[in-house]
PDB file with SEQRES, HELIX, SHEET and CRYST1 records, atoms N, CA, C and O in Angstrom:
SEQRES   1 A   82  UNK UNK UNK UNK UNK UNK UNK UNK UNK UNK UNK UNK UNK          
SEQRES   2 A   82  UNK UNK UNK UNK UNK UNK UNK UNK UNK UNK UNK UNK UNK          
SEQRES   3 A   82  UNK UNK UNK UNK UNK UNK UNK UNK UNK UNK UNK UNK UNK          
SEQRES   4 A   82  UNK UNK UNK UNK UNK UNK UNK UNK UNK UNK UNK UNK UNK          
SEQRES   5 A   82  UNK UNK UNK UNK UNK UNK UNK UNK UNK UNK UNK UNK UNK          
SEQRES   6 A   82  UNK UNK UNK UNK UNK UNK UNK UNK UNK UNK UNK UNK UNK          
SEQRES   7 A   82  UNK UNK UNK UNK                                              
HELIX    1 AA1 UNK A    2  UNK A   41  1                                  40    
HELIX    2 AA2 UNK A   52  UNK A   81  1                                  30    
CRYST1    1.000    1.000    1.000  90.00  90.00  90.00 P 1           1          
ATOM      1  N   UNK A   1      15.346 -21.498 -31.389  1.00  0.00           N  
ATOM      2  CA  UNK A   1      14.729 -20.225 -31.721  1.00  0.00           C  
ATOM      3  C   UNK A   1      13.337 -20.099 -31.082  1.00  0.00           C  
ATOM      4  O   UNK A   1      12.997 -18.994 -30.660  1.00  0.00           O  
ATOM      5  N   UNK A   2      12.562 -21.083 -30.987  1.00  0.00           N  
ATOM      6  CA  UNK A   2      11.351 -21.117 -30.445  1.00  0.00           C  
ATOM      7  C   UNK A   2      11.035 -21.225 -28.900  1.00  0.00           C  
ATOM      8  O   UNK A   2       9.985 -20.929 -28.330  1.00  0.00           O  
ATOM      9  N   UNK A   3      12.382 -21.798 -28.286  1.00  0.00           N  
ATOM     10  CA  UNK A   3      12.587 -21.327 -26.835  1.00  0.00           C  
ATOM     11  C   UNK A   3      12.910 -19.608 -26.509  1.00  0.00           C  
ATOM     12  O   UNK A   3      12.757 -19.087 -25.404  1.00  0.00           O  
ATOM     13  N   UNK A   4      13.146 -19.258 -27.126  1.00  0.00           N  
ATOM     14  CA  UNK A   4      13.525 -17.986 -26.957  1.00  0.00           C  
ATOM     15  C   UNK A   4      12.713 -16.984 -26.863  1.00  0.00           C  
ATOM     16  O   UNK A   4      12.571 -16.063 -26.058  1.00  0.00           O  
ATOM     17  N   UNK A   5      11.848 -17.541 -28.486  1.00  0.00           N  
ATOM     18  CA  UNK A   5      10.600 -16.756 -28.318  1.00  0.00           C  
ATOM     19  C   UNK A   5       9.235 -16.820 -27.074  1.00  0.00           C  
ATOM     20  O   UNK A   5       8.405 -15.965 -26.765  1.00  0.00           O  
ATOM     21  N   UNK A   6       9.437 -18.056 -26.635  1.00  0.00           N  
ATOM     22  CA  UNK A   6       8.618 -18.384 -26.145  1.00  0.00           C  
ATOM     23  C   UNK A   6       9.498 -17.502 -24.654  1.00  0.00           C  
ATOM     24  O   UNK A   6       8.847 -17.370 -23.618  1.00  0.00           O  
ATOM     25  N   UNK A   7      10.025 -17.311 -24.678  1.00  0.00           N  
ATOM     26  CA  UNK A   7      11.104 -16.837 -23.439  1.00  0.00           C  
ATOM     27  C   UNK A   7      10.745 -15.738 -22.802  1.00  0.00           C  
ATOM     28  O   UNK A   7      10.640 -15.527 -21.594  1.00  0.00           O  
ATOM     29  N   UNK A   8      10.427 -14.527 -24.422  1.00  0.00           N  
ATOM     30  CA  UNK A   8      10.854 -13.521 -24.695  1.00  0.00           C  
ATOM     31  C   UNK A   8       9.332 -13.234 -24.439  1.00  0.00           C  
ATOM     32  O   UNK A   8       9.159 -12.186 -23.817  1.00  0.00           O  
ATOM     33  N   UNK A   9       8.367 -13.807 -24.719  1.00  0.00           N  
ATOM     34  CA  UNK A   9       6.664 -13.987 -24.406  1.00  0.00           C  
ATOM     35  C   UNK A   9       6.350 -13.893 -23.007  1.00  0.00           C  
ATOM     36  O   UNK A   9       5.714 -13.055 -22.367  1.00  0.00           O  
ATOM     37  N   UNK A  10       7.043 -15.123 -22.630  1.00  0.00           N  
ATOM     38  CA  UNK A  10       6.785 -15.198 -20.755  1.00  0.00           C  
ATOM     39  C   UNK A  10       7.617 -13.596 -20.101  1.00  0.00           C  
ATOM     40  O   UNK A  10       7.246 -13.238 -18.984  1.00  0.00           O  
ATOM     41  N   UNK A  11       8.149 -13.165 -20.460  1.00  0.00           N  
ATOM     42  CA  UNK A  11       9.109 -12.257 -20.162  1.00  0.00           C  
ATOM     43  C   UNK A  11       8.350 -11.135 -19.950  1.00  0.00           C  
ATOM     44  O   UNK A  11       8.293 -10.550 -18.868  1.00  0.00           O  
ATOM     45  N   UNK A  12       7.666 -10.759 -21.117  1.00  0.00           N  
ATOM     46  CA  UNK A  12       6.704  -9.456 -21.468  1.00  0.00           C  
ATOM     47  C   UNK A  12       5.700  -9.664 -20.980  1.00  0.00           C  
ATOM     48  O   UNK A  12       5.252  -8.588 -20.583  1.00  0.00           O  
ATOM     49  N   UNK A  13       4.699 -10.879 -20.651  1.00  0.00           N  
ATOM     50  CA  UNK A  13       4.068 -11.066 -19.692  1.00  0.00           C  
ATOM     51  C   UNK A  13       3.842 -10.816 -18.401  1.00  0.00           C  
ATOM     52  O   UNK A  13       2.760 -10.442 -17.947  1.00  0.00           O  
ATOM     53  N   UNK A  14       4.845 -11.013 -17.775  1.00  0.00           N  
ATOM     54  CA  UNK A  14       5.280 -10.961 -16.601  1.00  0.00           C  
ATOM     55  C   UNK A  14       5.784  -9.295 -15.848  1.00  0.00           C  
ATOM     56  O   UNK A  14       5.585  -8.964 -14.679  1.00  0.00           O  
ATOM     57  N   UNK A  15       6.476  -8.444 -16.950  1.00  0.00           N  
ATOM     58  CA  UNK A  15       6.585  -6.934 -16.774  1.00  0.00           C  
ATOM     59  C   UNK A  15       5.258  -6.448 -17.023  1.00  0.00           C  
ATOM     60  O   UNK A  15       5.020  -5.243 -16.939  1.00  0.00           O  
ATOM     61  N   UNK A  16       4.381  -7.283 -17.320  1.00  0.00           N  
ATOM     62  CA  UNK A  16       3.191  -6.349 -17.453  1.00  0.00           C  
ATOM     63  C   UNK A  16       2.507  -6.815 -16.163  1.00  0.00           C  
ATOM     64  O   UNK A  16       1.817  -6.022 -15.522  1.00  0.00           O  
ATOM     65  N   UNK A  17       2.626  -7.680 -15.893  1.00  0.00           N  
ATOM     66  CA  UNK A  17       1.872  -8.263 -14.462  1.00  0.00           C  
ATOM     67  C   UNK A  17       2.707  -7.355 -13.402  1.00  0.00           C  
ATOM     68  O   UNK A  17       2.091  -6.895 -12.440  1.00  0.00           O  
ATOM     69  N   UNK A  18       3.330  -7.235 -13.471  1.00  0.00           N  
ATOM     70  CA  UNK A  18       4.741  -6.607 -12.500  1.00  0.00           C  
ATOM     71  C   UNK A  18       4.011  -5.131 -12.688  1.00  0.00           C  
ATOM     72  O   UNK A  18       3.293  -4.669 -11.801  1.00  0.00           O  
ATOM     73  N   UNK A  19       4.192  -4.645 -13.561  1.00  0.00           N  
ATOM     74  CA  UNK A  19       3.716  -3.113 -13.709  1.00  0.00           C  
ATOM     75  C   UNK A  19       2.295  -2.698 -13.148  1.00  0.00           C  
ATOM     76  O   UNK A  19       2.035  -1.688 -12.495  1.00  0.00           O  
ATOM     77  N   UNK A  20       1.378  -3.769 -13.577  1.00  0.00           N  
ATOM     78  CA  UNK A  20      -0.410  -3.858 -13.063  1.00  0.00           C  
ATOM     79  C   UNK A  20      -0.104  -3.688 -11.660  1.00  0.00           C  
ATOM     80  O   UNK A  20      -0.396  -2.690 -11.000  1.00  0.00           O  
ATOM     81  N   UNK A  21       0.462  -4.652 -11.266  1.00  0.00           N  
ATOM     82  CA  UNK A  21       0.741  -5.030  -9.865  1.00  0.00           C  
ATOM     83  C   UNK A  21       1.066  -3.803  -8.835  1.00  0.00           C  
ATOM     84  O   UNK A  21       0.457  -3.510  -7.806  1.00  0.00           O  
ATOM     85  N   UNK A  22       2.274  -3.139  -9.452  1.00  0.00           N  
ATOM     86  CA  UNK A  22       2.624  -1.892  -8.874  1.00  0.00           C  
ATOM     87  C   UNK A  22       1.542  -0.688  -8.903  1.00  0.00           C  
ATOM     88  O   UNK A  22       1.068  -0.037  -7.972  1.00  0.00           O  
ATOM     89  N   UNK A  23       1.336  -0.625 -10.196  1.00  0.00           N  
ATOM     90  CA  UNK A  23       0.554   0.595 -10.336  1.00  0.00           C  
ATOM     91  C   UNK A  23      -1.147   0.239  -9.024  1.00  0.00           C  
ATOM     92  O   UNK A  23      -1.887   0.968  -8.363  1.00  0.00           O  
ATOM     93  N   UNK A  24      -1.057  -0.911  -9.212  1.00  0.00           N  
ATOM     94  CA  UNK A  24      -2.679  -0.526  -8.208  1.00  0.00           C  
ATOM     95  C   UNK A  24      -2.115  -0.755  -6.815  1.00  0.00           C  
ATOM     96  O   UNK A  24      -2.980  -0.622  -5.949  1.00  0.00           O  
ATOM     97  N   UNK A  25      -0.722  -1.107  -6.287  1.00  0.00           N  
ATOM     98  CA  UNK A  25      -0.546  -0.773  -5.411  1.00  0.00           C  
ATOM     99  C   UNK A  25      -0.032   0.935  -5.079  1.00  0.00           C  
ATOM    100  O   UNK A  25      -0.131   1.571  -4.030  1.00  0.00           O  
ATOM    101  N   UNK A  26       0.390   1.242  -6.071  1.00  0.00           N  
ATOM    102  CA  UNK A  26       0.638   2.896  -5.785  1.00  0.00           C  
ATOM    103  C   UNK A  26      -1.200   3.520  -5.768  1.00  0.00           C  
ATOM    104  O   UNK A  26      -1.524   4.569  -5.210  1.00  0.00           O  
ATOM    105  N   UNK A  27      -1.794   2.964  -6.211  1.00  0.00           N  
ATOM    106  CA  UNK A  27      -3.201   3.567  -6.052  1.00  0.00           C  
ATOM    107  C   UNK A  27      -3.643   3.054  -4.582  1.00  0.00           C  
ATOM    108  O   UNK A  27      -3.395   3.947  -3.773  1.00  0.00           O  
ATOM    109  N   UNK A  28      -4.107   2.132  -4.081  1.00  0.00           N  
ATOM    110  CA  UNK A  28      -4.287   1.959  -3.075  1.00  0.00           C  
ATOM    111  C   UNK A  28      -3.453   2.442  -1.991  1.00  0.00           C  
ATOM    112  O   UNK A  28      -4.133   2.822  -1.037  1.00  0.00           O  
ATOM    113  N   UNK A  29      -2.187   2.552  -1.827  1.00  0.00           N  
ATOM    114  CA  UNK A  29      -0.793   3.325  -0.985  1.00  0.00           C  
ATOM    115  C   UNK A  29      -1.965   4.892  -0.832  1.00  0.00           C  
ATOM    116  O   UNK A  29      -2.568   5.346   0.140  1.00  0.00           O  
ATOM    117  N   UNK A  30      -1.881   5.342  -2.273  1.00  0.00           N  
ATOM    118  CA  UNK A  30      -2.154   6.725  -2.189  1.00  0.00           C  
ATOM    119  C   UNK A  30      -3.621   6.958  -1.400  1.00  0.00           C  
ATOM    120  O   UNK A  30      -3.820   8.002  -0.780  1.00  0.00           O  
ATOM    121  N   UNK A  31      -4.351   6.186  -1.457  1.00  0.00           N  
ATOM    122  CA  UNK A  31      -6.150   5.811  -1.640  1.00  0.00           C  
ATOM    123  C   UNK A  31      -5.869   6.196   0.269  1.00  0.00           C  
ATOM    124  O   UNK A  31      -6.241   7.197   0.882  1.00  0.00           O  
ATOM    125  N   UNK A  32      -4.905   4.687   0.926  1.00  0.00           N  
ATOM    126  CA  UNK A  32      -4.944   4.661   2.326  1.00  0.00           C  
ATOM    127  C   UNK A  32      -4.009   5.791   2.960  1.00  0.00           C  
ATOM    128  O   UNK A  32      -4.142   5.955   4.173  1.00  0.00           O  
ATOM    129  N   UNK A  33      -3.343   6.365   2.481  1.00  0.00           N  
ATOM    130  CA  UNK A  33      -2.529   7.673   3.415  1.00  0.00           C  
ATOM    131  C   UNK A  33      -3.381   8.578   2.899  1.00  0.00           C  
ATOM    132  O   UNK A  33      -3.447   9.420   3.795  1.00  0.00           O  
ATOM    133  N   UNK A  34      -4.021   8.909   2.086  1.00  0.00           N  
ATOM    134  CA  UNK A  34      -5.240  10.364   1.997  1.00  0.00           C  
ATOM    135  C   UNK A  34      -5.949   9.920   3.070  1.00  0.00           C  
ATOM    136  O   UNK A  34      -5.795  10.674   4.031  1.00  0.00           O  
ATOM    137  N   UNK A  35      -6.859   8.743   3.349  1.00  0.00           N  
ATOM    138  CA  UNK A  35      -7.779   8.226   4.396  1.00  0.00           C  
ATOM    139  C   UNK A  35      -7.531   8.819   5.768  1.00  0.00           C  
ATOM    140  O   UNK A  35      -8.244   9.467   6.534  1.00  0.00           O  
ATOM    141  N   UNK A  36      -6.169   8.344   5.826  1.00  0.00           N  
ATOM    142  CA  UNK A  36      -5.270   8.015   7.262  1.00  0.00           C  
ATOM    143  C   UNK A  36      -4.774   9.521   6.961  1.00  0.00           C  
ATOM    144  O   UNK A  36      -5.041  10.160   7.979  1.00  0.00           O  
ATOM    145  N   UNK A  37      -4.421  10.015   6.407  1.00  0.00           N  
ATOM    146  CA  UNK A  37      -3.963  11.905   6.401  1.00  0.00           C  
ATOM    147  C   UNK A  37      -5.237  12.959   6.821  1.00  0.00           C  
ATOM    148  O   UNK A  37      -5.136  14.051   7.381  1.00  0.00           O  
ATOM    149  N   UNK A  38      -6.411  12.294   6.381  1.00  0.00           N  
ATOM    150  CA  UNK A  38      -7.696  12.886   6.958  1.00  0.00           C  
ATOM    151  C   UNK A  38      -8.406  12.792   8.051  1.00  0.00           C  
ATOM    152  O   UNK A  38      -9.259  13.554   8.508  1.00  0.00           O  
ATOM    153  N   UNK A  39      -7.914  11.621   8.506  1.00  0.00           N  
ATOM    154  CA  UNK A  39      -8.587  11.327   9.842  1.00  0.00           C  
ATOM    155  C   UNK A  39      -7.985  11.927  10.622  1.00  0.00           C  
ATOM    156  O   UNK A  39      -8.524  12.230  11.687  1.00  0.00           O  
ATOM    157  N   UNK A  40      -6.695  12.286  10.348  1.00  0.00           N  
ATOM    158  CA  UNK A  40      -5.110  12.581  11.383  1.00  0.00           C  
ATOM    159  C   UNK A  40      -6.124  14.143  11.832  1.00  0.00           C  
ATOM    160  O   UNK A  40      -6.662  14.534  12.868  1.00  0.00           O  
ATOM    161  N   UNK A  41      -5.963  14.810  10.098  1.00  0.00           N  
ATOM    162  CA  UNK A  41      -5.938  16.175  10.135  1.00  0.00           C  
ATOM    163  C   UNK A  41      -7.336  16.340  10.624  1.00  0.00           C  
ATOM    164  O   UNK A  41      -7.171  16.931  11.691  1.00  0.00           O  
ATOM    165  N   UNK A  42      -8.791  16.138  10.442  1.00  0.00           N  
ATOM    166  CA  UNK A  42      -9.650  16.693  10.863  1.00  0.00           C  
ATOM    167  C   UNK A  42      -9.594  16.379  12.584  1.00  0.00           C  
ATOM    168  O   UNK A  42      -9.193  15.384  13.188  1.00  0.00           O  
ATOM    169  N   UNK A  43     -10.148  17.611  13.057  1.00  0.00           N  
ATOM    170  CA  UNK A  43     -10.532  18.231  14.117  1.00  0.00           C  
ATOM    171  C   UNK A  43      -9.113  18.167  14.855  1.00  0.00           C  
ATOM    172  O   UNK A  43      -9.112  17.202  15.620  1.00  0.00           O  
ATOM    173  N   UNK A  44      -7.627  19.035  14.890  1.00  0.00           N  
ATOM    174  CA  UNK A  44      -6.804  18.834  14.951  1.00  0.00           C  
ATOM    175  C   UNK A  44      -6.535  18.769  16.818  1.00  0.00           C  
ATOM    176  O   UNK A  44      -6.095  19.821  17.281  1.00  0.00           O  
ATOM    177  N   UNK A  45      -6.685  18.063  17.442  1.00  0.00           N  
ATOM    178  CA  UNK A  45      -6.587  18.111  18.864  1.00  0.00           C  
ATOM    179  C   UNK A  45      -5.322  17.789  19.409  1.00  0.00           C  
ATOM    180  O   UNK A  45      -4.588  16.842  19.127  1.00  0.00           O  
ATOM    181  N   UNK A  46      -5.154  18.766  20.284  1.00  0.00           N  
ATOM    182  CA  UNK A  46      -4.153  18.010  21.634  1.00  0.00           C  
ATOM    183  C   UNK A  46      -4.478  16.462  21.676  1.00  0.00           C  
ATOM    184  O   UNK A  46      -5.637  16.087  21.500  1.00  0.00           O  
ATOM    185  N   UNK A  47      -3.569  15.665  21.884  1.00  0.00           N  
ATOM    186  CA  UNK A  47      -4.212  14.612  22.592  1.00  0.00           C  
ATOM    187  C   UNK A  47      -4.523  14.065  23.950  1.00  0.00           C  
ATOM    188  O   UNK A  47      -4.998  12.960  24.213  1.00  0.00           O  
ATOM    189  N   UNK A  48      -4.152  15.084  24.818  1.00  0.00           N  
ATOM    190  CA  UNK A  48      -5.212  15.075  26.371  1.00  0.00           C  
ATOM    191  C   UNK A  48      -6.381  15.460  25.944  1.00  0.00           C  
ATOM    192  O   UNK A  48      -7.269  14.927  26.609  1.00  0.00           O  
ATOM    193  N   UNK A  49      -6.957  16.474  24.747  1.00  0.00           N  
ATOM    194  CA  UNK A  49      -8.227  16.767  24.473  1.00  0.00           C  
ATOM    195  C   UNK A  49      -8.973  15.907  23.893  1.00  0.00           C  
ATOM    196  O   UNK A  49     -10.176  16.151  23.795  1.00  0.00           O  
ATOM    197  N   UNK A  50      -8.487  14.831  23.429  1.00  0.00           N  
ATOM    198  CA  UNK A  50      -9.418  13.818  22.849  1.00  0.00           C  
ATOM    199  C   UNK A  50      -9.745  13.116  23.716  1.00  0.00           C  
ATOM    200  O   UNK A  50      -9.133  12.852  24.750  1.00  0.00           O  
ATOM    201  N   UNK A  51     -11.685  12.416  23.028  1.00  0.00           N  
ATOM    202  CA  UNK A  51     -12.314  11.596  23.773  1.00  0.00           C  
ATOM    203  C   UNK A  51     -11.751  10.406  23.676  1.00  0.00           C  
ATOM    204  O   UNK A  51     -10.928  10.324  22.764  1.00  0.00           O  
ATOM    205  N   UNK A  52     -11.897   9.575  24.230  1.00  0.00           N  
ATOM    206  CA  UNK A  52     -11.875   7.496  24.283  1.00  0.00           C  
ATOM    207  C   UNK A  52     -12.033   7.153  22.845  1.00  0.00           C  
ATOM    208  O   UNK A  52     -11.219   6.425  22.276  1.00  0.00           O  
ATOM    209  N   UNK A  53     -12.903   7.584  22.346  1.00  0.00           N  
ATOM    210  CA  UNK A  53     -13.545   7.084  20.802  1.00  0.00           C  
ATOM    211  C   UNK A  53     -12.527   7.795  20.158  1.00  0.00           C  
ATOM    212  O   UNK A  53     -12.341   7.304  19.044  1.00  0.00           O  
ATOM    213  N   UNK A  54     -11.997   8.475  20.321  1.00  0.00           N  
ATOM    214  CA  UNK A  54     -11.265   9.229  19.194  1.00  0.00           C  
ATOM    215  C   UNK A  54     -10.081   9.090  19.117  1.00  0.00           C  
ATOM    216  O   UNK A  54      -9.363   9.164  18.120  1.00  0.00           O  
ATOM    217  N   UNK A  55      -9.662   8.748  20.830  1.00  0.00           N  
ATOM    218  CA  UNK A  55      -8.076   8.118  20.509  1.00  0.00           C  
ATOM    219  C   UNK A  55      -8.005   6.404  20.112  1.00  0.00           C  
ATOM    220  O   UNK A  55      -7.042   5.729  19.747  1.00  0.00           O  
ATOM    221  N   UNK A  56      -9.523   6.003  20.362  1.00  0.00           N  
ATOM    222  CA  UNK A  56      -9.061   4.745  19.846  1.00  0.00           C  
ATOM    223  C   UNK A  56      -9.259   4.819  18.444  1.00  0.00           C  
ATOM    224  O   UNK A  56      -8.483   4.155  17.757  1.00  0.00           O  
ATOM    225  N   UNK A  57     -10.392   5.684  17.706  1.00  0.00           N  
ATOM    226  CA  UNK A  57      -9.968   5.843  16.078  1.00  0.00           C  
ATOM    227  C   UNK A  57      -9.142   6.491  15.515  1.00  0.00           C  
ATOM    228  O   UNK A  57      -9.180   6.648  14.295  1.00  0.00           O  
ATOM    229  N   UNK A  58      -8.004   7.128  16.453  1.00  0.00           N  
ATOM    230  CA  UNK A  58      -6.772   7.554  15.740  1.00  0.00           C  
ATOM    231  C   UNK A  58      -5.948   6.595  15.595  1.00  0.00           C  
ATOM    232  O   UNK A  58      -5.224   6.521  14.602  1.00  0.00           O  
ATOM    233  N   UNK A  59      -5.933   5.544  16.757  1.00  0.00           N  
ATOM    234  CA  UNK A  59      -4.915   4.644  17.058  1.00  0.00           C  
ATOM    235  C   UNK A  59      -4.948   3.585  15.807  1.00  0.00           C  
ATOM    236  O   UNK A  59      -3.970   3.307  15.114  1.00  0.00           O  
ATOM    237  N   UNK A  60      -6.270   3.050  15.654  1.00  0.00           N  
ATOM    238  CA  UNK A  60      -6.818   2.351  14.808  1.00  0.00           C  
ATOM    239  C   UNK A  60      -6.465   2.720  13.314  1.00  0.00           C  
ATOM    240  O   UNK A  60      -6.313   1.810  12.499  1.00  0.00           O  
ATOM    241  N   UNK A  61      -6.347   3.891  12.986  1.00  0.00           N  
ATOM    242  CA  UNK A  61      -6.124   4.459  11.298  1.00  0.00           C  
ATOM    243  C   UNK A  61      -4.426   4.208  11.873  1.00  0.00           C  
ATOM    244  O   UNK A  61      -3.782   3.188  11.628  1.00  0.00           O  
ATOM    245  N   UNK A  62      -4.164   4.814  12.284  1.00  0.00           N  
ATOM    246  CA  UNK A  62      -2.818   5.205  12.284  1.00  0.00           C  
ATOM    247  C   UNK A  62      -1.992   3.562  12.271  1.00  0.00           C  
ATOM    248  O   UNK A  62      -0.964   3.500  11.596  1.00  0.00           O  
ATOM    249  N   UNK A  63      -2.352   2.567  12.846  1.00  0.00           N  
ATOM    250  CA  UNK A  63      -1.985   1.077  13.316  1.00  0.00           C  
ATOM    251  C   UNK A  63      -2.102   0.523  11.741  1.00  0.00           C  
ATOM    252  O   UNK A  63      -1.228   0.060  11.008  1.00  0.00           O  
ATOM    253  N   UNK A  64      -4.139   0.856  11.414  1.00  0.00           N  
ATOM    254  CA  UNK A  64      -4.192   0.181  10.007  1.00  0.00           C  
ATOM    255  C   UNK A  64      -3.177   0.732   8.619  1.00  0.00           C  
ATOM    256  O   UNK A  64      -3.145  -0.039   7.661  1.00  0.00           O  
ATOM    257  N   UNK A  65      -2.478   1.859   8.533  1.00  0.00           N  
ATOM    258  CA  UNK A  65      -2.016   2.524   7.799  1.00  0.00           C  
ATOM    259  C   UNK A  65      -0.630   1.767   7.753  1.00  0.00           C  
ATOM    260  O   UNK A  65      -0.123   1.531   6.656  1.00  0.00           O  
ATOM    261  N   UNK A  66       0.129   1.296   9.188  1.00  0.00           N  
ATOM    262  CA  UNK A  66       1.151   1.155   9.306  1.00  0.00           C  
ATOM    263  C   UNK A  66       1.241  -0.669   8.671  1.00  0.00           C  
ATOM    264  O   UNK A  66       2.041  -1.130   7.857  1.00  0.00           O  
ATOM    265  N   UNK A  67       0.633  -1.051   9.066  1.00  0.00           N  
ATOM    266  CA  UNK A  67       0.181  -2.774   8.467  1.00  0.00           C  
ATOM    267  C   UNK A  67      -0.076  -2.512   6.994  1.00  0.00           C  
ATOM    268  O   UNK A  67       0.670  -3.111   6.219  1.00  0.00           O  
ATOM    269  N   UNK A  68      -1.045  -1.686   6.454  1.00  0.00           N  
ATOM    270  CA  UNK A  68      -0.529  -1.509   5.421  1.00  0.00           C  
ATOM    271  C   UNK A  68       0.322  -1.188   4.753  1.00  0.00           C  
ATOM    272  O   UNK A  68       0.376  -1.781   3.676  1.00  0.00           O  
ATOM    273  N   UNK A  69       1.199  -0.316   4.978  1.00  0.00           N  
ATOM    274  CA  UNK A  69       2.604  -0.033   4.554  1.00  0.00           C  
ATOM    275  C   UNK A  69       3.503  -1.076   4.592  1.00  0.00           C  
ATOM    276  O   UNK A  69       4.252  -1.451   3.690  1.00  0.00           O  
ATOM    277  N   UNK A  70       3.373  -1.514   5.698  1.00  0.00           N  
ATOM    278  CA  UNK A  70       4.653  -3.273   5.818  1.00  0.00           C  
ATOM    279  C   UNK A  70       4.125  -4.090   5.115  1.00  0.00           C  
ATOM    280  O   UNK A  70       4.986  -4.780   4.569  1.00  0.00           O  
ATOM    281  N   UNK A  71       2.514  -4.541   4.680  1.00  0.00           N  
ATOM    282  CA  UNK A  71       2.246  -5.540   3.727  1.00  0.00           C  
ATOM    283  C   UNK A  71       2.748  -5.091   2.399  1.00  0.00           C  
ATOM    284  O   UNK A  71       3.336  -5.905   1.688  1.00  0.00           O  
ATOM    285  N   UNK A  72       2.563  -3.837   1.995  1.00  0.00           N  
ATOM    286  CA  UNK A  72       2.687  -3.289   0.905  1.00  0.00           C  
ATOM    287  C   UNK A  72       4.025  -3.453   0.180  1.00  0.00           C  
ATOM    288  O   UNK A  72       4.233  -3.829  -0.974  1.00  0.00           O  
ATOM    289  N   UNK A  73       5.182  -2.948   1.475  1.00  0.00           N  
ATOM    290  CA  UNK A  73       6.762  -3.548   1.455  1.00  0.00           C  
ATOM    291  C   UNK A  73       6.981  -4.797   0.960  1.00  0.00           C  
ATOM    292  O   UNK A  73       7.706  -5.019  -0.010  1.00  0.00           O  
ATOM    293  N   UNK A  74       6.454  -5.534   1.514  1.00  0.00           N  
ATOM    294  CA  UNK A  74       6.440  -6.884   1.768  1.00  0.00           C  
ATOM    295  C   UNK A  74       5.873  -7.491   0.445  1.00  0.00           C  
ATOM    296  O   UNK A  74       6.819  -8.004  -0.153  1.00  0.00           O  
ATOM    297  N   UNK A  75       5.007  -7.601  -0.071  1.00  0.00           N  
ATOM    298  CA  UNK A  75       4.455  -7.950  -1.556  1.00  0.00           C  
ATOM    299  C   UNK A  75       5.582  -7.501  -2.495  1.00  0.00           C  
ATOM    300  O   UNK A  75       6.183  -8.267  -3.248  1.00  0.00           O  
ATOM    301  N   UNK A  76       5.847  -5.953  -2.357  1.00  0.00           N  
ATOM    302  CA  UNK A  76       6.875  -5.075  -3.318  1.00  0.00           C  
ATOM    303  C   UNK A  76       7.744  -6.255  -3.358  1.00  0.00           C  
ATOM    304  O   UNK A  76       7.464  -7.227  -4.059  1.00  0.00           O  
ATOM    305  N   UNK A  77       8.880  -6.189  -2.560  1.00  0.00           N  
ATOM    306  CA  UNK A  77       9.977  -7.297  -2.428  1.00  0.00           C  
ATOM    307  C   UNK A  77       9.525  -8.808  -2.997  1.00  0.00           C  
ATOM    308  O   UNK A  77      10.222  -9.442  -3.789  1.00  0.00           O  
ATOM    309  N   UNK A  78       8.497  -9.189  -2.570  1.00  0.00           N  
ATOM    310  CA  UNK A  78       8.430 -10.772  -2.602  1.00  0.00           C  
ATOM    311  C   UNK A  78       8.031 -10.472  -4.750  1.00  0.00           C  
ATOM    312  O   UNK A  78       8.723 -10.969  -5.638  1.00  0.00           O  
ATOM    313  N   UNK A  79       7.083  -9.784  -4.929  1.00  0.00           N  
ATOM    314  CA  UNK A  79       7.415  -9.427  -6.725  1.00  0.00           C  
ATOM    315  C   UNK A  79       8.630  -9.252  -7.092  1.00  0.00           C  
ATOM    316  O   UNK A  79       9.173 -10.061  -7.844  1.00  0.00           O  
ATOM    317  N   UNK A  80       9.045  -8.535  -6.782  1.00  0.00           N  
ATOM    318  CA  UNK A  80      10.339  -7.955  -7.168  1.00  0.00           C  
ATOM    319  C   UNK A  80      11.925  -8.976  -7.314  1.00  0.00           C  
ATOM    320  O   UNK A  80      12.868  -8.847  -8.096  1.00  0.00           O  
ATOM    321  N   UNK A  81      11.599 -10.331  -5.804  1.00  0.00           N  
ATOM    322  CA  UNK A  81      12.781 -11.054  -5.882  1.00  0.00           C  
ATOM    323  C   UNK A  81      12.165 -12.429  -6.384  1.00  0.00           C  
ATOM    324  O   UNK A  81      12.852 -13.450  -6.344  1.00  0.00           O  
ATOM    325  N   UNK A  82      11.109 -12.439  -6.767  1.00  0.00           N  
ATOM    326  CA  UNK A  82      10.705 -13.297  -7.350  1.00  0.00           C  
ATOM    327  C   UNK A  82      10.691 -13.602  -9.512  1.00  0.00           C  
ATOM    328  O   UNK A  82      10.195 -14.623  -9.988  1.00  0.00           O  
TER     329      UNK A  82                                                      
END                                                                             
């Protein structure tokens, strides 16, 4: 009976770590595509019209956004099958 409980403890523990876990990754997800959605959208240019600096800070959000998304995957799963 006391394995069980103790079971049933680690159990509820762990959905709450699981849930923390998610929820501040859905905050940060949301935090970095507003970032990366703003940089996109302000000053909306052709891209022959952009300067050097600007295609390398599009390239740069747009690259960091995408690494974040695959780490983000990547944690999801490794919680999840763990």
């Amino acid at each position: 009976m006391r394995s069980v409980l103790n079971s049933l403890k680690l159990a509820k523990e762990n959905v709450r770590q699981w849930i923390l876990v998610f929820m501040i990754g859905w905050i940060l997800g949301l935090a970095a595509g507003m970032g990366i959605g703003i940089s996109i959208g302000n000053k909306r240019k052709l891209w022959s019209e952009l300067t050097d600096s600007e295609k390398k800070a599009r390239i740069a959000s747009i690259t960091a956004g995408v690494v974040l998304l695959v780490a983000g995957v990547v944690v999801f799963l490794v919680l999840l099958l763990t």
